[in-house]
Structure formats: structure tokens, C-alpha cells
DOMIVO-287317 format. One record per residue (C-alpha): residue in three letters; residue number from 1; x negated, y negated, z negated. Coordinates in steps of 0.02 Angstrom, whole numbers, plus 32768, in hexadecimal, padded with zeros to 4 digits. Layout:
# DOMIVO-287317
REC	zavo	vexdren	c1	c2	c3
REC	ALA	NUM	X	Y	Z
...
***
This chain:
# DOMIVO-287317
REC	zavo	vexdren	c1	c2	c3
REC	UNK	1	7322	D176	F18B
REC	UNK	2	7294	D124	F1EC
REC	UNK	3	71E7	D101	F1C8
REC	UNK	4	71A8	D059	F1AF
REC	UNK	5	70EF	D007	F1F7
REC	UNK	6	70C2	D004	F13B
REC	UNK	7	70F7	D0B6	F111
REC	UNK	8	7086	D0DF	F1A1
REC	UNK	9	7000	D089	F16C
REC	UNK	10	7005	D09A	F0B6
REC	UNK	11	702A	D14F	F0CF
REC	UNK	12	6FA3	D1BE	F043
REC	UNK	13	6F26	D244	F066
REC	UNK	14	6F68	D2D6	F005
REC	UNK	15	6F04	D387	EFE9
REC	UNK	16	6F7C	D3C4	F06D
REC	UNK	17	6FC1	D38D	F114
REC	UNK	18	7068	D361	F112
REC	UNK	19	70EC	D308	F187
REC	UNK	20	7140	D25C	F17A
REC	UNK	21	71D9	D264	F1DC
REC	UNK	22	7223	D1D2	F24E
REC	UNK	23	72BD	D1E1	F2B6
REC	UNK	24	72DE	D247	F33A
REC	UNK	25	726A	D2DF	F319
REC	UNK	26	71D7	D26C	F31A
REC	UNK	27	714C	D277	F28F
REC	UNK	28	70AE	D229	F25E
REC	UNK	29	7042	D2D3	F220
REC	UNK	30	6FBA	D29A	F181
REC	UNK	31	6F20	D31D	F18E
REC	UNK	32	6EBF	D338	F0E9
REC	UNK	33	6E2B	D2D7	F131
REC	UNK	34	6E9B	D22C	F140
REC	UNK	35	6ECA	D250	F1FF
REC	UNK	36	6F6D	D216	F23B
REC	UNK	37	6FC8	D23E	F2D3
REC	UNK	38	706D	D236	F319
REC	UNK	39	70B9	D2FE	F341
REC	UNK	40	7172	D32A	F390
REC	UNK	41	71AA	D3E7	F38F
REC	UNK	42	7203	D40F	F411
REC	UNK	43	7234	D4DB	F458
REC	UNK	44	71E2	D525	F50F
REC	UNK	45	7214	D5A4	F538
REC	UNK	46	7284	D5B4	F49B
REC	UNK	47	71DA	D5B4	F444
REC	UNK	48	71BE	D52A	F3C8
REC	UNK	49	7124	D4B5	F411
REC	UNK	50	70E1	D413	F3ED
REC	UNK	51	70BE	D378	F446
REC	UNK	52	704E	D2EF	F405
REC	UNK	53	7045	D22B	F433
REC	UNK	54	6F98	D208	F3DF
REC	UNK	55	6F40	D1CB	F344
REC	UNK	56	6F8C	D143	F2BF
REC	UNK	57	6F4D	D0AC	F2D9
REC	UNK	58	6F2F	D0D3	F3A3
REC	UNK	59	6FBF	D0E5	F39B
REC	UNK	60	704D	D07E	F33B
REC	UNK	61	70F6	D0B3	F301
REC	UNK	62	7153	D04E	F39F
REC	UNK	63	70D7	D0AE	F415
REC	UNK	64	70EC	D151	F3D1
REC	UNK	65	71B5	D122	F3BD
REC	UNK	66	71AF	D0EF	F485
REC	UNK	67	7141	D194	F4C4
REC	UNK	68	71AB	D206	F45F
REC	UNK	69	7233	D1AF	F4AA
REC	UNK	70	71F6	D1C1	F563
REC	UNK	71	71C0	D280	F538
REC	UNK	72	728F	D2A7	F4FB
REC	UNK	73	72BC	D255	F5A6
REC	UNK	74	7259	D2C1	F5FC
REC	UNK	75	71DA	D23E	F639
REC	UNK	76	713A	D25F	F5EE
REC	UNK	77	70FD	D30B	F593
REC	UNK	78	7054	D2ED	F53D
REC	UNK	79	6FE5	D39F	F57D
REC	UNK	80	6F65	D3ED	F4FE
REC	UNK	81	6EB6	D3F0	F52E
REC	UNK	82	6E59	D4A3	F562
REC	UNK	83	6DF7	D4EB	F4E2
REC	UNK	84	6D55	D4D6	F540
REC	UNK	85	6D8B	D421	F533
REC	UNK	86	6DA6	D413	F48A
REC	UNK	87	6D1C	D48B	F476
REC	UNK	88	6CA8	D3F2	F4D6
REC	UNK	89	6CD8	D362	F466
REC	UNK	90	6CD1	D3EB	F3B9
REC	UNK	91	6C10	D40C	F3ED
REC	UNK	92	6C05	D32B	F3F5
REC	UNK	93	6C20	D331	F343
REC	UNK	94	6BFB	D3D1	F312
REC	UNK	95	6B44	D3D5	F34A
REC	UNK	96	6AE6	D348	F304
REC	UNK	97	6B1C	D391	F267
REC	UNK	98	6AA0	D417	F283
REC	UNK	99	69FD	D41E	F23D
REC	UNK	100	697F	D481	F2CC
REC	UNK	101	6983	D487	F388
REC	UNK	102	698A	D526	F382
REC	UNK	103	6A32	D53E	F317
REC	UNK	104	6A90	D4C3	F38F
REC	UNK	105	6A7B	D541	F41E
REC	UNK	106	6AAD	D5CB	F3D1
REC	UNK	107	6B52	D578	F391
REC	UNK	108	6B62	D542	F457
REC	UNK	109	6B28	D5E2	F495
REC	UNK	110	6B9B	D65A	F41D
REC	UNK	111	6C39	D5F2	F474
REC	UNK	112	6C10	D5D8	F50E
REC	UNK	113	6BDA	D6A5	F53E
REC	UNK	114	6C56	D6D3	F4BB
REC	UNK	115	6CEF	D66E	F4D0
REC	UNK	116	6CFA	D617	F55C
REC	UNK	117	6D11	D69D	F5DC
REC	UNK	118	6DC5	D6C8	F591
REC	UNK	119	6DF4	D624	F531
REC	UNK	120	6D8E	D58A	F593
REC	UNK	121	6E37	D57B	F608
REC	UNK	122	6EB1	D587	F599
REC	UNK	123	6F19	D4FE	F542
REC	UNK	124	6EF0	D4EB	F48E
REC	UNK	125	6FB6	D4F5	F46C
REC	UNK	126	6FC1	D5A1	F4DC
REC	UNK	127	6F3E	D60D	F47E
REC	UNK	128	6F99	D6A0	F421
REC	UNK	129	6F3E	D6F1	F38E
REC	UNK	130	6F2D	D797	F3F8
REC	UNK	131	6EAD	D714	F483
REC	UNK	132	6E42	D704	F3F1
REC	UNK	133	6E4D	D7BE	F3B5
REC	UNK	134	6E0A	D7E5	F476
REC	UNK	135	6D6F	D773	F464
REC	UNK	136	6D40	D7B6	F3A5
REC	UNK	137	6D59	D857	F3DC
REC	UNK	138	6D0C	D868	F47C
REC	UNK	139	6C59	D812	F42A
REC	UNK	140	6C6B	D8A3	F398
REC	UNK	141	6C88	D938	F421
REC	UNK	142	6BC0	D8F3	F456
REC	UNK	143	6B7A	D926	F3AF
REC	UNK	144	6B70	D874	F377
REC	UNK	145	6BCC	D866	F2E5
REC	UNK	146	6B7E	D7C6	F292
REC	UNK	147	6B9B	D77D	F344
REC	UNK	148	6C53	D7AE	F332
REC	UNK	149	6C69	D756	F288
REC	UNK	150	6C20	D6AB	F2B9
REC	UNK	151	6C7B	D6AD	F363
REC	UNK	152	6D21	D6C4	F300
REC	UNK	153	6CEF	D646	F28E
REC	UNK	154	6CA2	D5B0	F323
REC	UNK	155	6D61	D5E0	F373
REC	UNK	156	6DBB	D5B3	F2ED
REC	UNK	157	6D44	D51E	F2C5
REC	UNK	158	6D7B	D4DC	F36B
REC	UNK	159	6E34	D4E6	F34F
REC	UNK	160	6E3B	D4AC	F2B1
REC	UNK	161	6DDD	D409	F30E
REC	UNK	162	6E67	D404	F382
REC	UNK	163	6EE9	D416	F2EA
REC	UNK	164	6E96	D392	F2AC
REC	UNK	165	6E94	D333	F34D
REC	UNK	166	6F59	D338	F355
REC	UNK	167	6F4C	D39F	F3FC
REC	UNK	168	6F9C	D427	F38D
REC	UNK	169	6FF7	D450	F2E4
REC	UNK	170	6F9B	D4EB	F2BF
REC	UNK	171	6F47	D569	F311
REC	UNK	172	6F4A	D635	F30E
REC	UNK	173	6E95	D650	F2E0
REC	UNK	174	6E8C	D64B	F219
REC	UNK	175	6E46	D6EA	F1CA
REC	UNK	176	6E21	D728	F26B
REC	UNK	177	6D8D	D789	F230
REC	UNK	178	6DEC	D7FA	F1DE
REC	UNK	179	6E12	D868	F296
REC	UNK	180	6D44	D87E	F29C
REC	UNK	181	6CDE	D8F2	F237
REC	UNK	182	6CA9	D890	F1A3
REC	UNK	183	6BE3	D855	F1A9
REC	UNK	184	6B5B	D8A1	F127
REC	UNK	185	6B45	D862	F09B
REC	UNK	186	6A95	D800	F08E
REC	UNK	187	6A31	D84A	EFFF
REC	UNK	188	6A32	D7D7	EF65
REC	UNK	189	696E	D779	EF68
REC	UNK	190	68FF	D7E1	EEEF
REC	UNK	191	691B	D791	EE26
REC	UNK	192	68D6	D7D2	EDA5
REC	UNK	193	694A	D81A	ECF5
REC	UNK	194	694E	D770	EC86
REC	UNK	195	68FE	D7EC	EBF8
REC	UNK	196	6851	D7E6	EC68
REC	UNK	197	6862	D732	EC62
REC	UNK	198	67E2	D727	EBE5
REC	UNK	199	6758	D76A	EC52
REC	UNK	200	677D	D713	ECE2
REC	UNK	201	676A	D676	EC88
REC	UNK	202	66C6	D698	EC3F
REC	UNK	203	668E	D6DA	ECFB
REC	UNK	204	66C6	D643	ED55
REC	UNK	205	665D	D5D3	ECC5
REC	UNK	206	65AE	D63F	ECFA
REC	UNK	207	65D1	D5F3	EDB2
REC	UNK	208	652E	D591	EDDC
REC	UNK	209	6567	D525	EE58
REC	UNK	210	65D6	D4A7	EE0E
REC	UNK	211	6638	D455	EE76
REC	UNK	212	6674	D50A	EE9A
REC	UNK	213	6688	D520	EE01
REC	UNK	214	66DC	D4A1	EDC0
REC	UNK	215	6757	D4BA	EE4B
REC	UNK	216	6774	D559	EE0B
REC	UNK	217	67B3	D522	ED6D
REC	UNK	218	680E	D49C	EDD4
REC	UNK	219	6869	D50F	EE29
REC	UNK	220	6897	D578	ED8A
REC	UNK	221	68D8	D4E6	ED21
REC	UNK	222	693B	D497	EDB9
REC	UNK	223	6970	D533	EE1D
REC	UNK	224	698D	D4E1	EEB0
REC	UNK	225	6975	D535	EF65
REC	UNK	226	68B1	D544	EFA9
REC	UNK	227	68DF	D4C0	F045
REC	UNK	228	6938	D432	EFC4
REC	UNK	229	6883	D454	EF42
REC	UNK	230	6807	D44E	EFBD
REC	UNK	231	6833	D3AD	F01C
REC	UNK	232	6860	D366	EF7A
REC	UNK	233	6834	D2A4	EF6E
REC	UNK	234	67FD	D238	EEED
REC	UNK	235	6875	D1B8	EF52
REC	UNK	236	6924	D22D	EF13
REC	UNK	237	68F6	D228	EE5D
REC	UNK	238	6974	D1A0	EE2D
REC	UNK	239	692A	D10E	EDDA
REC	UNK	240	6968	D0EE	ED15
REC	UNK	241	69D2	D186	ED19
REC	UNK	242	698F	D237	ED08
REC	UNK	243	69B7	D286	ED98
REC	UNK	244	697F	D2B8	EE5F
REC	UNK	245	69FC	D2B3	EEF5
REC	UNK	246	69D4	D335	EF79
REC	UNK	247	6A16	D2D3	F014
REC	UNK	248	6A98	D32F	F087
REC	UNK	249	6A14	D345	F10B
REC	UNK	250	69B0	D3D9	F09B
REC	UNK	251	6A4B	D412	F04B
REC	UNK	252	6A95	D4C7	F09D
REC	UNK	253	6B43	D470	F091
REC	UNK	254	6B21	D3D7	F0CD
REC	UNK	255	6B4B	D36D	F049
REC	UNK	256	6AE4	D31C	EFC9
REC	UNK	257	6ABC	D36A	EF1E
REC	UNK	258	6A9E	D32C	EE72
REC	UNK	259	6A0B	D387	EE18
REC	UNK	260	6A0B	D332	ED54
REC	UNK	261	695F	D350	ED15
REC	UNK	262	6936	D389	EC51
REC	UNK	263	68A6	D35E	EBF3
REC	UNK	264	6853	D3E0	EC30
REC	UNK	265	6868	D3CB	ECE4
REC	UNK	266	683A	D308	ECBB
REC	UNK	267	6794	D34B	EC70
REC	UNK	268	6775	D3AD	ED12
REC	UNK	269	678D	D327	ED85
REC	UNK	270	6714	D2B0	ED10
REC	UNK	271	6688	D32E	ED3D
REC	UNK	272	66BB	D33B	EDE9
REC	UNK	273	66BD	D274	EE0D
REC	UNK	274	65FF	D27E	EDB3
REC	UNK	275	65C1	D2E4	EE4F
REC	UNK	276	6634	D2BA	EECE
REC	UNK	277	6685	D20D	EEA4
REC	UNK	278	6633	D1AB	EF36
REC	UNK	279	668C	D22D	EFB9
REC	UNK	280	6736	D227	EFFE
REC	UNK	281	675C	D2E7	EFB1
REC	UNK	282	6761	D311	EF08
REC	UNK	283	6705	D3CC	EF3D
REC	UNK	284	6697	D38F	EFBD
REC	UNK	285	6626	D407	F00D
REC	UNK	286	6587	D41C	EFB7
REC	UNK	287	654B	D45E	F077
REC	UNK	288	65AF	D3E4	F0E9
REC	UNK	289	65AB	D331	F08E
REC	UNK	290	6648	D2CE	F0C1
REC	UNK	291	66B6	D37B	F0C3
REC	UNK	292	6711	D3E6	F040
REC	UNK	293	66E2	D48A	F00D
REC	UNK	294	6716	D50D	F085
REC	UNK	295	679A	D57C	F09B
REC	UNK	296	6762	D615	F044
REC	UNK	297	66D7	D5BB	EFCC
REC	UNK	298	6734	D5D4	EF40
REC	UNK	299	677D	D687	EF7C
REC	UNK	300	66D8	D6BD	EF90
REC	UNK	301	668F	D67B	EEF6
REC	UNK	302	6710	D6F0	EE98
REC	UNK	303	66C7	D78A	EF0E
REC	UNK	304	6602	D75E	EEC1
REC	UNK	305	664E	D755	EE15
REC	UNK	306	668E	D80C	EE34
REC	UNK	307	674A	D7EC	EE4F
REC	UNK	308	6754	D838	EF0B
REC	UNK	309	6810	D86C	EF14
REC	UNK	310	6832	D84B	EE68
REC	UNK	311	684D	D799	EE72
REC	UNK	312	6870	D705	EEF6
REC	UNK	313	685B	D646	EEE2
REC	UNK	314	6929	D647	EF17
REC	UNK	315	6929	D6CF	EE8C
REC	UNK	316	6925	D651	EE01
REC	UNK	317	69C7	D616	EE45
REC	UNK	318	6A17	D6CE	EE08
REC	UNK	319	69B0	D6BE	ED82
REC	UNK	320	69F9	D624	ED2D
REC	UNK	321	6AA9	D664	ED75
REC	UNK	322	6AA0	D6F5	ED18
REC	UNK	323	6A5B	D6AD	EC83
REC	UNK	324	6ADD	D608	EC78
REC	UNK	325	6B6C	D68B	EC97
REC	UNK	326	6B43	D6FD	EC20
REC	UNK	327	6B30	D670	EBA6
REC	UNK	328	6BDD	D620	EBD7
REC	UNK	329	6BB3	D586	EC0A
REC	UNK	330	6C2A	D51D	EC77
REC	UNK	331	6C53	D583	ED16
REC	UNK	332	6C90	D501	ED86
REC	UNK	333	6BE4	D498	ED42
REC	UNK	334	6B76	D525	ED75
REC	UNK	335	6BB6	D544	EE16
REC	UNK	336	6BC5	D49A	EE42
REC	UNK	337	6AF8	D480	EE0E
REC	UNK	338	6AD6	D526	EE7C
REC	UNK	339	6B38	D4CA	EEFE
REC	UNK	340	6B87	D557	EF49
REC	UNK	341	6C18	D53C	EFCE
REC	UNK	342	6CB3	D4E4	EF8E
REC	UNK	343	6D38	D54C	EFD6
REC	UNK	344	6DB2	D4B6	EFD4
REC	UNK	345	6D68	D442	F068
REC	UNK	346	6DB8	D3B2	F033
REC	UNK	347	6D69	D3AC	EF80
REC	UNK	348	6CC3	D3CF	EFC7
REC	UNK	349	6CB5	D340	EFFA
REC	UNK	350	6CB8	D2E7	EF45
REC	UNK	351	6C60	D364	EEE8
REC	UNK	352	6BCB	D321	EEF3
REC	UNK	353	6BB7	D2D0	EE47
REC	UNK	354	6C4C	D341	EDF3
REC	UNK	355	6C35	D38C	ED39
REC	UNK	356	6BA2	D31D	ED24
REC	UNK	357	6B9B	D30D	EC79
REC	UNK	358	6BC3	D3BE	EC5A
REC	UNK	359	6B22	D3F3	ECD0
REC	UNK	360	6AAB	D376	EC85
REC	UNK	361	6AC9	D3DB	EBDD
REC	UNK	362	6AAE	D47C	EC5C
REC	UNK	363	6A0F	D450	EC9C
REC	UNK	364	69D0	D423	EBED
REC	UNK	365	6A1A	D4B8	EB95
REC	UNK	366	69C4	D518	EC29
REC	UNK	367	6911	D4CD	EC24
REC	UNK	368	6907	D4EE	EB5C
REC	UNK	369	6942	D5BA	EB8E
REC	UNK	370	68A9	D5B9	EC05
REC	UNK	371	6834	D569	EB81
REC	UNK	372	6861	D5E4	EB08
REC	UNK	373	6826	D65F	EB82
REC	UNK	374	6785	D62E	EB76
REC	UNK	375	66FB	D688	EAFF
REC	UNK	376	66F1	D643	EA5E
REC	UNK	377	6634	D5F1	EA47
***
């Protein structure tokens, strides 16, 4: 059977790419992320290879029909892009996603001293897994082993853009990193045992400067990362509804993040908009008016309270990890409020907001733990 226009058209995103088929070999591929594209497979050199006429709507079922058609006669044969081209338009997109200057050139640098002196010529559809085994390889033989794993990893970023492109069906990069020696393990940020909770409490309340303070206790009841606290603005908190949107921008994954706030936390903020309610930041500088605390204020706050090496501002992260866990709370609720790395890409996406209701009865169950903590008057 043949496709229709409104089978093309109407065609659904699935968690999965999968193929619609028309006649004559021709298909119209559906990526995960909603592209379309229309895909032959034909055999070169009795090895199975694709062709690929362009994107759905570009392109429309009669052109695609006609250009396949022209391609079986011999006429036209649609030829996949180098990898330093691809690589080009990947960085267009890729880049502005970046947060720092400095980050950008090192995700150019990486592939272009890296990767481009074996791969930058060749066709995208040409590469063989063993190419990409050269290029991993040859950066671990320096002694750069981190080096090694990102280059494997930007390489495969690159051709999964050009799978996703429609230049090729799939690529022979995946779980490349595997061939390299595997990278060391980044000690876990300092956290104290939840049993010396009590003390670190009590500490944190003898703090005399208070916007330090109270960001302290900020930090403990919402366990977010230092960056997403300290350029936290009263503009997030979400008016009639108790809770604060980290946008994407801060967030390490790029994508925004629902914080619901307890009691507590609502308490904390109160004080907090009593000092610094006419600023843009909710922990304005007490130093720099018009900027947020810095980087390692509330680090070094816990090093004058005596907790050098023992404990972290990130380390109340582990801290209410180990606690929630050990309690059995909801696991997909307390990963998703520590909003570590969805491993499925397309439900990151929507994750945003998931298990909402079960991690507003988190965060509340968590802030009365941390009160208890507290010496009794």
C-alpha cells in the first residue's frame, strides 16, 4: 500500500523512531523529536546504504515520490554531508546553548584538534565504528583521559545530529567510550552523617550575618544546587501558588525546574524579602548591593562554623538524598526534585512539573525533618 498526504501529515511522535512505508522502497522516517524525513535503502557495494530526499514538509510526498523515482533511474543520488560539515551546522545550534565563553571553545576546540584531522573529510554515511575508535584512542594514548571521554561523546553528539538531520539512519558511534580507559570518579562533595544533623542546625542558627544565614537554611530546606540558590529571584517565586521555577538558563540540564516551597521555606523567604525585598535577588550581597551572594559565601560560612571537609553547601543535596531514601519516600519524586539527568531524552523534556503533588508533600515532610533537628528551647 501507499501513503497518503494525510498519513504524512498526521503521522504521531512516538518514544521511538519508526518508519512509514510508501511504495517502491520509499519511506517517510518519524524521529522521537517530531522530525520527518523521507529515507530509501538501497545496497553499494552489496552494503546496505541509505539515501535521503529531505525533511517532511520541505519536502511533500509527490516530491519525495518523484526524487526517489529519479534516484532508482539512476538520475539523481542525494550525497551525505562531511562530518566537518555537519560538525559546522551541529556547533549553530549546539553553542548558544552554552552558558560561558569559555565552555563554547572547548566544545569547538576538543573537535576540531581531536576529530577533524581523521573524520573532517569523510562522509557522515562512510564513517565505520573502528574511524571513531582511532580518534578516542589516539587522545587517550596522550594521557588525557577526560579529553578522550568528551571527544567520544561531542562525536557521537554530531552524528546523532546528522541522524536526526536525515543525512543518515544511524551511526557507529554509540557506547563508544567503552574502547577508552574509563574516567575517575569525582569525589562525592563533603556531607555530613544525617545523625550530626542536629549540630549543624544549631551552628548554622549562631551565623551573625543573616542574609547568609538565612540562605543557609535556604539551601538546607530546598536542596537545590549553589548556582540555581544564589541567583535565585523574587521574580521565579510563582504568584498564588507555592512554588519557585529555576529557569533553564541556571539549571545544569538546561531545562527549567520546579522547587515547591513548605512552610518553612515560606517563613525563610518572609525574612529574606524584609532585608532584601527592594533588590532583584532574593540573597543579595550584603558587600556588592544589586548582586547575589558569591560563589563560595555560603561554602565558606560552613568553614567559620567549623565544618572544613565535613560538609559542603552541595552537601545538603546528599544530605536530604540520603535522608528521603532511607525514609522511603517516592524515588522517582526525589530524583526528579534533585533534578538529576533523565536518561530518557525524550521525557526530559516534560519533566519539568512531573510528580508534583507527590514532591510538594516531599519538601514539606523534609522541612519538618530539618526542624526537628533543631535544639529544643
Amino acid at each position: 500500500m501507499s501513503l497518503t498526504a494525510r498519513q504524512v501529515s498526521t503521522a504521531p511522535t512516538k518514544d521511538r523512531p519508526y518508519k512509514l512505508a510508501d511504495a517502491r522502497g520509499l519511506y517517510l522516517y518519524v524521529g522521537p523529536t517530531g522530525l520527518k524525513s523521507w529515507r530509501a535503502n538501497y545496497k553499494n557495494d552489496a552494503k546496505q546504504a541509505t539515501r535521503t530526499y529531505g525533511r517532511f514538509p520541505d519536502v511533500s510526498l509527490a516530491d519525495a515520490r518523484r526524487l526517489h523515482a529519479d534516484a532508482s533511474d539512476g538520475a539523481m543520488l542525494k550525497v551525505a554531508p562531511t562530518f566537518k560539515e555537519v560538525m559546522t551546522q551541529w556547533l549553530k545550534v549546539k553553542l548558544p546553548t552554552l552558558s560561558n565563553d569559555k565552555h563554547k571553545g572547548q566544545v569547538r576546540g576538543t573537535l576540531e584538534e581531536h576529530a577533524l584531522p581523521k573524520l573532517g573529510a569523510m562522509r557522515v554515511d562512510a564513517i565505520k565504528r573502528a574511524d571513531v575508535v582511532v580518534v578516542v584512542r589516539a587522545v587517550e594514548a596522550k594521557g588525557l583521559i577526560e579529553t578522550a571521554h568528551r571527544v567520544a561523546g561531542r562525536v557521537c553528539m554530531v552524528l546523532n545530529y546528522a541522524v536526526d538531520e536525515g543525512h543518515i539512519e544511524s551511526h557507529p558511534a554509540a557506547g563508544i567510550t567503552r574502547v577508552i580507559t574509563e574516567r575517575k570518579r569525582q569525589k562525592p562533595m563533603a556531607s555530613i552523617d544525617p545523625a550530626l544533623a542536629p549540630q549543624l542546625m544549631a551552628a548554622i542558627e549562631t551565623y551573625d550575618e543573616p542574609v547568609t544565614r538565612l540562605g543557609l537554611h535556604l539551601m538546607a530546606h530546598t536542596f537545590v544546587r549553589v548556582g540555581e540558590l544564589r541567583g535565585m529571584k523574587w521574580s521565579e517565586l510563582v504568584k498564588g501558588d507555592p512554588i519557585w521555577v529555576v529557569p533553564a538558563e541556571r539549571m545544569k540540564l538546561r531545562l527549567p525546574h520546579v522547587v515547591p516551597l513548605s512552610e518553612e521555606t515560606l517563613r525563610l523567604l518572609k525574612e529574606l524579602h524584609a532585608i532584601n525585598g527592594t533588590s532583584e535577588y532574593v540573597l543579595q550581597s550584603p558587600l556588592r548591593p544589586g548582586h547575589p551572594i558569591s560563589e563560595n559565601t555560603l561554602l565558606f560560612a560552613l568553614y567559620r562554623l567549623g565544618y572544613r571537609k565535613q560538609m559542603t553547601a552541595h552537601g545538603f543535596r546528599a544530605l536530604a538524598s540520603t535522608v528521603l531514601n532511607g525514609a522511603g519516600k517516592h524515588k522517582d519524586a526525589i530524583e526528579r526534585q534533585l533534578a538529576h539527568k533523565e536518561t530518557d531524552e525524550v521525557r526530559a523534556a516534560y519533566n519539568r512539573a512531573e510528580y508534583l503533588p507527590e514532591r510538594r508533600e516531599l519538601m514539606g515532610w523534609w522541612s519538618s525533618w530539618l526542624l526537628a533537628q533543631r535544639p529544643k528551647a
